[in-house]
C-alpha positions as CSV (number, residue, x, y, z in Angstrom):
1,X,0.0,0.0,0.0
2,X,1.3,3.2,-1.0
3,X,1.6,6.0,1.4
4,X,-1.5,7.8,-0.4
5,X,-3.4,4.8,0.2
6,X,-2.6,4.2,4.1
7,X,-3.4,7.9,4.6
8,X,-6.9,7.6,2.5
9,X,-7.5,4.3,4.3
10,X,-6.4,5.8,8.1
11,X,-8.7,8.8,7.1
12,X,-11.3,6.1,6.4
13,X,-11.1,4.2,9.5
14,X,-11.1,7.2,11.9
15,X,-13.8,9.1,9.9
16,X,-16.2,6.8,8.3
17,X,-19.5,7.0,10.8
18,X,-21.4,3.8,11.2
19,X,-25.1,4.0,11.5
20,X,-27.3,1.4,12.3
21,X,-30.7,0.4,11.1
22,X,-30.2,3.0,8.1
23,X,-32.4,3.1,6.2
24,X,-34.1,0.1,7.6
25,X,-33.6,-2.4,10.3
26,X,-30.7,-4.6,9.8
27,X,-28.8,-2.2,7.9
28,X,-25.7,-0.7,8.6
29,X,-25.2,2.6,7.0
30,X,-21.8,3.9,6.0
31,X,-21.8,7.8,6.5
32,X,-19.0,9.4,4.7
33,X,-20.0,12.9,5.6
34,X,-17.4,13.6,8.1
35,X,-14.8,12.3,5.5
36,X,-16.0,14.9,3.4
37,X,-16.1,17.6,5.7
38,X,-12.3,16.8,6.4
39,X,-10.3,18.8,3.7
40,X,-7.2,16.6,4.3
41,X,-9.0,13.2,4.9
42,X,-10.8,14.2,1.7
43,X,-7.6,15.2,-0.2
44,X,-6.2,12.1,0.6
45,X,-8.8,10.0,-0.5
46,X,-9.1,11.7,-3.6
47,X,-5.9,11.6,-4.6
48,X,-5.7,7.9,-4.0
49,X,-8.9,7.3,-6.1
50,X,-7.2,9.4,-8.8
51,X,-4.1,7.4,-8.7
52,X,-6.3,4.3,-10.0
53,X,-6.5,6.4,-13.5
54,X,-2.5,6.8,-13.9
55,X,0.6,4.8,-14.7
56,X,3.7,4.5,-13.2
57,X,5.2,7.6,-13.9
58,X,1.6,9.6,-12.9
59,X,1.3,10.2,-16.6
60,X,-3.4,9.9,-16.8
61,X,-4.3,6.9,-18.6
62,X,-8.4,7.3,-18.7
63,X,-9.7,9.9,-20.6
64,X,-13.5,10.1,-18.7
65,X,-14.1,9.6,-15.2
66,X,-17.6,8.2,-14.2
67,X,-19.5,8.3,-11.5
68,X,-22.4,6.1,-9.9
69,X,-25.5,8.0,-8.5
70,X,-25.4,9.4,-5.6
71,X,-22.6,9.4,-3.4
72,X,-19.8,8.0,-6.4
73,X,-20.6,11.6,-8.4
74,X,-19.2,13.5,-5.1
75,X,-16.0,11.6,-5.4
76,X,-16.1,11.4,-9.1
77,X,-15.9,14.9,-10.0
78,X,-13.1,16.0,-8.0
79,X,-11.1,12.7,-9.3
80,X,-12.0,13.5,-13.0
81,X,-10.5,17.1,-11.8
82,X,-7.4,15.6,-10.3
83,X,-6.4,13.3,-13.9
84,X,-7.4,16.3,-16.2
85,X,-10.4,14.7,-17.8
86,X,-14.2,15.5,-18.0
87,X,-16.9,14.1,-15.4
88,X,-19.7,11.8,-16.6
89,X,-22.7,10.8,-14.5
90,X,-24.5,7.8,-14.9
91,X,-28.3,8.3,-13.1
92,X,-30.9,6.7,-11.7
93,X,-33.7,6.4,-15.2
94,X,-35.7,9.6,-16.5
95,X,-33.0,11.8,-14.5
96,X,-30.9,12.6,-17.6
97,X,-32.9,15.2,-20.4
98,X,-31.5,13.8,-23.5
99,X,-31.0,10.6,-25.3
100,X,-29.2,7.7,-23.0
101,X,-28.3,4.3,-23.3
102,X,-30.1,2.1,-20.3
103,X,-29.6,-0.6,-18.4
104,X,-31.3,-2.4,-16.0
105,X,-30.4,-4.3,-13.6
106,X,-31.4,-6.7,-10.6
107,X,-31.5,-5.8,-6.8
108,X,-32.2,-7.7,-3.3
109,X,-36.0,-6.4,-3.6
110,X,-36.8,-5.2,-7.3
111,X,-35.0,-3.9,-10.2
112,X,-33.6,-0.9,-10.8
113,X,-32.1,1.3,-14.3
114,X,-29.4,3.3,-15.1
115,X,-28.9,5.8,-17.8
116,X,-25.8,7.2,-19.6
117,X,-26.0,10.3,-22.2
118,X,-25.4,8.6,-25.6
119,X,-22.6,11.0,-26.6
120,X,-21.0,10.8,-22.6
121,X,-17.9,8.2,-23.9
122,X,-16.3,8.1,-27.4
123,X,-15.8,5.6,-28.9
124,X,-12.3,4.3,-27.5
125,X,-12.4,6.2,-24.5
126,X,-10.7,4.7,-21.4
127,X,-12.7,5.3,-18.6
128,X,-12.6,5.0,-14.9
129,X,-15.4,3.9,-12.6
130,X,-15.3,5.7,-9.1
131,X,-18.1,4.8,-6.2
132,X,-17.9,5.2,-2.6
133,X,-18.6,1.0,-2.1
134,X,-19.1,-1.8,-3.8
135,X,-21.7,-4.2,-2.2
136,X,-23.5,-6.5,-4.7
137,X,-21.5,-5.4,-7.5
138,X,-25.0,-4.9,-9.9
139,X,-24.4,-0.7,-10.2
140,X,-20.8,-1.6,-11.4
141,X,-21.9,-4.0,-13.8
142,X,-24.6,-2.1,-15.2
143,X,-22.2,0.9,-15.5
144,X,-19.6,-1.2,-17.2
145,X,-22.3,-2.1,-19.6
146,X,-23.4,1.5,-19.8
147,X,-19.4,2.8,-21.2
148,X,-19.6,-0.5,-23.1
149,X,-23.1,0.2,-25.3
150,X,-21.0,4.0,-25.6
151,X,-18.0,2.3,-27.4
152,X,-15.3,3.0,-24.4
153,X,-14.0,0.5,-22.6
154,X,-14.1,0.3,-18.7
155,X,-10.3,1.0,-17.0
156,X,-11.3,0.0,-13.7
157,X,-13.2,0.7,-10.6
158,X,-12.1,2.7,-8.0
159,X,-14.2,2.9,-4.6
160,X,-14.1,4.1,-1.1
161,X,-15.4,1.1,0.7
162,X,-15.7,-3.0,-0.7
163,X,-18.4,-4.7,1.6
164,X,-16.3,-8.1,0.6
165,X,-19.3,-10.6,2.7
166,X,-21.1,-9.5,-0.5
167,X,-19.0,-10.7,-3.0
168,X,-19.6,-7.6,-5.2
169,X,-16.6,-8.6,-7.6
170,X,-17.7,-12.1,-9.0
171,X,-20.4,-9.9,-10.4
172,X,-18.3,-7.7,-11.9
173,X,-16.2,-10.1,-14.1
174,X,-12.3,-8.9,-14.8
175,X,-12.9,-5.2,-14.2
176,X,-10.0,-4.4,-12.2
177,X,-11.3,-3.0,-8.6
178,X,-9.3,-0.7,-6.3
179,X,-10.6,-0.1,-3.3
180,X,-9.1,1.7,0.1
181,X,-11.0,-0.1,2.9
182,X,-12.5,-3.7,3.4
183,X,-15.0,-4.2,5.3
């Protein structure tokens, strides 16, 4: 673990809020507000999520960064900033006001969609997923399809938080997943 990473992952750990029975019973919520509010703990933690989008020498090897409603376009953005490249959002259905590319996709209890401008990715665009966790792994795969149906091809996955009793990455196939905390 690079020194970036431990200090994203200490700011994690000491930061990170646990609130239980949000937003139902049984649930234990992961509030990354006070990580946020935290200029350096934020810093660090974008800066490590950025790294996922460069090579060895720092040089940017994506050219889009995307992020997942709600809480991946907060990291998103600022990462997108960090590697010099635009911002795309991919939203929940009928949120975008032009023509997208959808997916849907299945959840614990229902099904849910997610949309994607058509003209977001060129085609051959390397892009980088960014989320604050993966759980199930269904948002990244529907994204991943989402970049795919564009013509750009997914980079990787970079996220806050992996909830690994959930086995999020067997759904996600050979995407290549970085993430700064297990839990």
């Amino acid at each position: 673990m690079t020194d970036g990473a431990a200090a994203a992952r200490a700011a994690l750990e000491s930061l990170v809020v646990d609130v239980p029975d949000f937003p139902e019973p049984g649930i234990v919520f992961k509030d990354i507000t006070p990580l946020l509010a935290d200029h350096t703990a934020f810093t660090a933690v974008i800066t490590a999520l950025a790294a996922v989008g460069r090579d060895e020498s720092g040089a940017p090897v994506v050219d889009k960064v995307v992020g997942m409603e709600a809480r991946g376009f907060i990291l998103a953005a600022p990462v997108a900033l960090a590697l010099g490249t635009g911002f795309v959002p991919v939203r929940k259905a009928g949120k975008l006001p032009r023509g997208t590319h959808a997916v849907s996709y299945a959840l614990e209890y229902g099904e849910a969609t997610l949309e994607l401008h058509r003209d977001a990715i060129a085609p051959g665009d390397r892009v980088l997923m960014v989320d604050d966790v993966l759980a199930t792994g269904g948002t990244a795969r529907a994204t991943r399809e989402l970049i795919e149906s564009c013509g750009g091809t997914a980079h990787g996955l970079a996220v806050l938080m992996e909830l690994g009793v959930l086995a999020g990455r067997d759904a996600i196939g050979d995407l290549p997943v970085a993430t700064l905390m297990t839990v």
